[in-house]
N, C-alpha and C positions, 0 to 999 in steps of 0.2 A: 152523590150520597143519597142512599132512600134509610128514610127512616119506617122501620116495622113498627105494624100494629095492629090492631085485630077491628073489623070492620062492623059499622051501628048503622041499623035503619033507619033511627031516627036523625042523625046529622053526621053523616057517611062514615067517620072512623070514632074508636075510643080514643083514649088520652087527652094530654095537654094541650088544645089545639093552639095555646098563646103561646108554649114551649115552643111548639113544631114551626111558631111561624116568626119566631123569634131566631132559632136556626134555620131557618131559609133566607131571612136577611143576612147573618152572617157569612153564609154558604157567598150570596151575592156579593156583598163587602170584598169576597176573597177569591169572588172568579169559581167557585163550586155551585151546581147545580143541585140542588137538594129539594127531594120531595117526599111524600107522603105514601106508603105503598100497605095493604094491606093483606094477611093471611091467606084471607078467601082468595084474593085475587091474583097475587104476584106467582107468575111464571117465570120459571129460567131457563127454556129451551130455546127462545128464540132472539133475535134483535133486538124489541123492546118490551117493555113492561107495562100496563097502566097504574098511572099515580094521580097525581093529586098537587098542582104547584097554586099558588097563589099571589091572587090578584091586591096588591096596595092597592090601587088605585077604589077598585069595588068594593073592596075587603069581602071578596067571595073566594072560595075555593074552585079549583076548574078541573078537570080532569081530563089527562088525554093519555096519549103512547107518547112514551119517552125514552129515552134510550138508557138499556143494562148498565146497573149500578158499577159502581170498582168495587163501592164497598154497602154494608148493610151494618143499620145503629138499632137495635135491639129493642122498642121502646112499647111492648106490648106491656099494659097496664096493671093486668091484673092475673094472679097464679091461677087462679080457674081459671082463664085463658089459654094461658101459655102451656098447660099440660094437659088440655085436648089433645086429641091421639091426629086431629087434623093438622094440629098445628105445630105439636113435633115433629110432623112428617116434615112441614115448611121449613123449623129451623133448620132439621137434620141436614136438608137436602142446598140452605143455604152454606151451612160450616164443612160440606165435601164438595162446592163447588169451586172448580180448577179455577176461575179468573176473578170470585170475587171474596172479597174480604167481609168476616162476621165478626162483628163483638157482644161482648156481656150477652152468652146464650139462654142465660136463667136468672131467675131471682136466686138471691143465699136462702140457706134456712141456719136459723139458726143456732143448733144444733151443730150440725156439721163443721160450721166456721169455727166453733168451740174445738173443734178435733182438729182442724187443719194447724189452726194457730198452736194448739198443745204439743202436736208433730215438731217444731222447733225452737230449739233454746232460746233462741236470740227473739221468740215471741210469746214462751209459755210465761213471763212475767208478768204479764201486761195484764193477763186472765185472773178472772176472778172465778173462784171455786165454783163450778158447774154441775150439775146433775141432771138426768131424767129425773122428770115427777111422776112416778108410775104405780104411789102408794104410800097408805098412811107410816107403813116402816120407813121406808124413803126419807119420809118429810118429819116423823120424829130423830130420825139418826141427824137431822141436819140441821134441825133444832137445835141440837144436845152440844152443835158444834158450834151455831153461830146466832146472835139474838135476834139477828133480822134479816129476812129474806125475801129476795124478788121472786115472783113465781110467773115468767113469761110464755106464750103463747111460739113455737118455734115457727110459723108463719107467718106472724100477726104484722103490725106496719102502726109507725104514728102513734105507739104509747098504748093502743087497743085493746084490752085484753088482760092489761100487765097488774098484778096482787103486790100487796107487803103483808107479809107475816112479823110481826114484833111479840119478842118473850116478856111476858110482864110478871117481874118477879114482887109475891104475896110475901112481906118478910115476915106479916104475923102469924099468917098459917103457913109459911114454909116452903110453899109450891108456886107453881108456875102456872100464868093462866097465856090467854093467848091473843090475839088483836089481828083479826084480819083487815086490812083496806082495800079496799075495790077502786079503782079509776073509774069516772063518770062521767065524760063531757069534762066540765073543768071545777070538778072537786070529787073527791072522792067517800065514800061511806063507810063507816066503820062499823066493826061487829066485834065482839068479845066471847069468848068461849074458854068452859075449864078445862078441857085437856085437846090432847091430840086429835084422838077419836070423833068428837064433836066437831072440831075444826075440821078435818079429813070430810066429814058428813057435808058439809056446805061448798069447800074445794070441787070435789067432788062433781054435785051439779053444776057448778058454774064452769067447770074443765071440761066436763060432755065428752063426746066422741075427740078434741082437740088434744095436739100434743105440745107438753109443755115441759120445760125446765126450772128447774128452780135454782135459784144464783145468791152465793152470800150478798149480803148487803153490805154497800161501801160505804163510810162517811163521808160525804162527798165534801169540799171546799164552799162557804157560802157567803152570802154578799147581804146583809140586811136581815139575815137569818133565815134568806131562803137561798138553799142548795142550789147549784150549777151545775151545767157539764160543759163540754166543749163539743161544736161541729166543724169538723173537717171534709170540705171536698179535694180530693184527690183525684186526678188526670193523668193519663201518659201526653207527653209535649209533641211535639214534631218530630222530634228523634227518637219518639216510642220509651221515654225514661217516665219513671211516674214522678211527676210536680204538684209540690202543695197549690193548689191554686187559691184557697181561704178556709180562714180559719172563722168561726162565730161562735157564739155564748149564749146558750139560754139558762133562762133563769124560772126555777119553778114555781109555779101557782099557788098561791097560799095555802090553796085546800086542796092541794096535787100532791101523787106520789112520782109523777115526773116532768120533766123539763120540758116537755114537747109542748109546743105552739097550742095545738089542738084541743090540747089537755088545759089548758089554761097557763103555761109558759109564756115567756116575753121573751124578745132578742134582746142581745147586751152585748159591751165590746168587751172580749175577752182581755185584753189588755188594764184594762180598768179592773175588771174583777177577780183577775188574778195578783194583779197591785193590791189591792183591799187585803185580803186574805195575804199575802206574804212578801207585801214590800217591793218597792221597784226591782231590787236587781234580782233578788230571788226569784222572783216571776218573769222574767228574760230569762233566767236557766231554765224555769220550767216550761214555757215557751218553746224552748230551745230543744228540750228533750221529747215535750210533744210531737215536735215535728218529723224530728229524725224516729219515732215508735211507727208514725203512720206511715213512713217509706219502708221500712220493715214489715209492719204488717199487712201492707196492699200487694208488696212481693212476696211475702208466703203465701198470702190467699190465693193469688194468681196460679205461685208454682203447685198448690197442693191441689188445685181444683181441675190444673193441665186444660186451662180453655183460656181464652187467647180475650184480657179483663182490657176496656180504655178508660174505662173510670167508676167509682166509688164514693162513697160517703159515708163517715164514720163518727160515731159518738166515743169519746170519752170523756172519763173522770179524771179528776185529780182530789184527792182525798187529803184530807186535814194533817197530814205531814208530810205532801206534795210526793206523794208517790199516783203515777200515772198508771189507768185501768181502762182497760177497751169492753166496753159493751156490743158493741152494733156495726154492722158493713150492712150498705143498704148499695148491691149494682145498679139499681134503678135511682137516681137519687133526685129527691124533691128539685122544685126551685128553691136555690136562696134567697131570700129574703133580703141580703146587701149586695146593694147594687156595684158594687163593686168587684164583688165573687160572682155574679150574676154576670155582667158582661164579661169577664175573663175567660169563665167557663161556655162559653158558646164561641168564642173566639179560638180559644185552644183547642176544640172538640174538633171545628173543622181543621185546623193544623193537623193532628193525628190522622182526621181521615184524608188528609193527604198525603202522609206518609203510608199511610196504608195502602194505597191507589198506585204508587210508584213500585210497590214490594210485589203486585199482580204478576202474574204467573204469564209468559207468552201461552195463547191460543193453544191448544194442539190441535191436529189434523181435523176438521169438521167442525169445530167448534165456534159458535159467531162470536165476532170479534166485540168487545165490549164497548168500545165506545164508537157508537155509530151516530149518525147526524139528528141529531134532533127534530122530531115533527112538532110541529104548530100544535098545541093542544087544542082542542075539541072542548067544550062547555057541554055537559053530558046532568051536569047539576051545579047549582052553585048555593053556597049559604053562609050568612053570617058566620067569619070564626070566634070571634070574640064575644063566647057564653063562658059557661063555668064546664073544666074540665075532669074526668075523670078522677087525676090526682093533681099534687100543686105543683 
C-alpha cells in the first residue's frame, strides 16, 4: 500500500507524517507493506517505485525502490495541491491503471455533496435548506425564510471561514435589524447592521473572489447551554461494506459559532450528551437512527460521485426535537482525537486495502508484474518524523 502525497524541500513530503507512520505500523501488524510515495516522484511503468518506509528504531525516514503498489491511499493534503494540472495527470493515470487500485480521488466541495445527497429520497431529509451565496437578493430572500443562517466557504476545512447571520427583531420600531458573527481562532466577533444592504456590503468583502453557501440554521441539541454536533468516521471493512467505525461529540466554545476543536470546541462522549438533552432510552433511538443516516449517506455520496470512496467523516446535528441533520463529508478525514476510533481506524483501513489487492486485475501482455521482490532500501535522506504536520 503506498500512501500519496505531494512532495516538500523542506522535510521530504507534505501531510501527517505521525498518520503516515502510524499506518505503516499497522500495515506491519498485518503483514502489509506501506509506504510513502509522492507526486513529483511515483512512476508506474515500471517494477518499482521510490518511496519512503521508516525506521522505529532511528525514527528517520529512508528512501529507496520498492516494489509497485496493489493499491494507492489518496492522502495528498491540500486542494491547491491536488488540482495542479501535474498532479491530476498522477491521479488520472493512477485510477486507469490495469493492476492497481485508487481510492478517495478528491476532496468534496461542498456544494456538490448538497446535490448528490438531494439526488435521493432516502437522503434529501437529512439536508438542511441550502443555497448559493451569490447576492444580496439571495441572502435577503433567505432571510425572509429563516432567522438564522450559516454562510460557508464551499472549500473551506475546520470551521475556517464559516458566518452566522441572526434576524433581530426591533418590536418598537417594527423592523428587523441584522447581527453578523465572524469565527476567529476561538471566539468569534460580532457586528450589527440595519438592513440587508449594509450587511451584503461587509459579506461581501470578507466572501472575496471565494465561493460560498448559505444554509438555514439548525437548533442544534446542547449540553450546559452550549450546542453539539456529532462526528462520525466511516470506513468500507474487509468485505468493501461501509462500517461505522466511531462516533464522537463536540461541544462548542463559548464564544463559537461552531463545534470544531480549532475553533475553540472540546471532545465529549456522545452518549452522555445525548442522555442530557433527551433521556437515556430516547437517545439509543437516536443513536440508533444516526447510525443507520451515515450508512445511507456514505453510499449515495459514493454512488453519486461514480469514484471508487474507502472512507469519510461526517458531521451531524441533532436538533432540539431530535431530528437528525448532516452538515459535512470530509474524504480526507482528520485524526480522531479517541483513541479508540483512532486505533480501529488504521486497523480497518489496512483490511480494505487488502481486499482491494485480492480484486487486482491479472497482468496483461507486457505489463510488469506487481508484486516483485523487494529491494533493500537505500538512505538517500533521513529526518526526524515526529514534527507538526500539515493537517491533524
Amino acid at each position: 500500500m503506498a500512501i500519496l502525497t505531494y512532495a516538500d524541500e523542506k522535510r521530504l513530503f507534505r501531510g501527517n507524517q505521525e498518520n503516515f507512520i502510524d499506518l505503516i505500523q499497522a500495515g506491519e501488524q498485518q503483514g502489509v507493506l506501506v509506504y510513502v510515495v509522492t507526486t513529483q516522484e511515483i512512476k508506474l511503468t515500471g517494477r518499482t517505485v521510490p518511496g519512503y518506509t521508516y525506521n522505529f528504531e532511528t525514527e528517520t525516514w529512508e528512501k529507496g525502490e520498492l516494489r509497485m503498489p496493489h493499491v494507492i491511499y489518496n492522502r495528498i493534503p491540500y486542494r491547491k495541491f491536488e488540482l495542479l494540472p501535474e498532479v491530476q495527470q498522477v491521479i488520472q493515470t493512477c485510477m486507469r491503471h490495469g493492476q492497481i487500485r485508487f481510492f478517495n480521488p478528491c476532496f468534496f466541495n461542498k456544494w456538490t455533496l448538497f446535490e448528490w445527497l438531494n439526488k435521493s429520497k432516502s437522503t434529501r431529509a437529512f439536508i438542511p435548506v441550502t443555497q448559493r451565496l451569490t447576492s444580496s437578493a439571495d441572502l435577503e430572500n433567505m432571510l425572509q425564510q429563516y432567522s438564522t443562517l450559516y454562510l460557508k466557504p464551499v472549500r473551506g476545512k475546520a470551521g475556517l471561514g464559516i458566518m452566522k447571520v441572526s434576524v433581530i427583531a426591533d418590536k418598537k420600531l417594527k423592523l428587523n435589524r441584522y447581527q453578523l458573527s465572524i469565527q476567529d481562532k476561538t471566539k468569534s466577533h460580532i457586528s450589527r447592521y440595519n438592513d440587508t444592504q449594509e450587511l451584503w456590503a461587509q459579506i461581501s468583502v470578507l466572501v472575496g473572489a471565494r465561493d460560498y453557501i448559505m444554509q438555514q440554521g439548525i437548533a442544534l441539541s446542547s449540553y450546559k447551554q452550549r450546542p453539539f454536533d456529532l462526528r462520525v468516521l466511516v470506513q468500507k471493512n474487509s468485505a468493501a461494506q461501509w462500517s461505522i467505525i466511531g462516533i464522537g461529540a463536540r461541544l462548542a466554545g463559548k464564544m463559537s459559532i461552531t463545534t470544531h476543536v480549532p475553533c475553540g470546541g472540546s471532545i465529549d462522549d456522545p452518549v452522555k450528551l445525548l442522555a442530557s438533552a433527551f433521556g437515556e432510552q430516547d437517545s439509543k433511538k437516536i443513536l440508533a437512527q444516526v447510525k443507520q443516516a451515515v450508512l445511507l449517506i456514505a453510499r449515495q455520496i459514493e454512488r453519486a460521485s461514480g469514484s471508487n470512496l474507502g472512507e469519510m467523516s461526517m458531521d451531524l446535528g441533532v436538533d432540539t426535537l431530535g431530528q437528525i441533520w448532516f452538515f459535512e463529508a470530509n474524504s480526507k478525514p482528520m485524526k480522531f482525537d479517541e483513541p479508540e476510533i483512532r486505533q480501529k481506524s488504521l486497523t480497518n483501513l489496512i483490511q480494505y486495502c487488502i481486499h482491494l489487492s485480492r480484486r487486482t486485475r491479472k497482468p496483461t501482455a507486457g505489463t510488469p508484474p506487481s508484486a516483485v521482490a523487494r529491494r533493500k532500501p537505500t538512505i538517500e535522506t533521513a529526518q526526524k518524523a515526529r514534527q507538526a504536520g500539515d493537517e491533524r
